[in-house]
N, C-alpha and C positions, 0 to 999 in steps of 0.2 A: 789257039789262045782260049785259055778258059776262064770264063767271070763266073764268082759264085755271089749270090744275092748276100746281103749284110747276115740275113739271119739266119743261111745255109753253110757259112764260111767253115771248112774239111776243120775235124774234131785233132789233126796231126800239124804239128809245126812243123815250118819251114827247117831244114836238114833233119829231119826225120829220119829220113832215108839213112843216114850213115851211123843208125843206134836202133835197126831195127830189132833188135833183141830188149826193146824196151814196149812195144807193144801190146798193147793191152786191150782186149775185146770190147769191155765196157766202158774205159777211161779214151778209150780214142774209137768208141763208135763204130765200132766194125759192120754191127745191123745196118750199119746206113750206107753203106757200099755193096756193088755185086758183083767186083771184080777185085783181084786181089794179084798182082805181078809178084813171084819170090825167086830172089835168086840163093843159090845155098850151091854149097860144094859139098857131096854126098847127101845122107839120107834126110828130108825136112824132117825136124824137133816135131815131134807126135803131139808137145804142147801147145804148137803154133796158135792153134785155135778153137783149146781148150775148154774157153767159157763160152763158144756160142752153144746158144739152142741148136741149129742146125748148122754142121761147120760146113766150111766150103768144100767143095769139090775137083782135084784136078782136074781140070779139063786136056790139057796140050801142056808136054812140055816141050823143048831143045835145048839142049846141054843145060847149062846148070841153073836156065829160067825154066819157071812152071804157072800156068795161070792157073789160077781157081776160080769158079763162080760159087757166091752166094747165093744159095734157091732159098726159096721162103719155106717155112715147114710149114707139112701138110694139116 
């Protein structure tokens, strides 16, 4: 279970998840995450994560999930 404090409450709404082509770096706070779960069927959209300063990184995939970590730039 996870509580988020009033003034920490995740910058994505509830079903999210099933419009994730609406994602937006700046408008849903991507900076403030350092994990990032994608599932896609062939190649991830090169735009995915376009506007950050420093985009994530895959780390690990298995089949058609990939995690990313966000690092801070140097």
């Amino acid at each position: 279970i996870v509580r988020y404090r009033p003034e920490r409450l995740p910058a994505v709404a509830t079903l999210f998840e099933w419009h994730p082509h609406t994602f937006d770096w700046q408008k849903h706070r991507g900076m403030d995450y350092r994990y990032f779960i994608v599932r896609h069927h062939g190649a991830v959209p090169s735009m995915l994560f376009s506007e950050a300063d420093c985009k994530p990184v895959a780390v690990t995939a298995s089949g058609s999930w990939t995690l990313y970590e966000h690092r801070r730039c140097p």
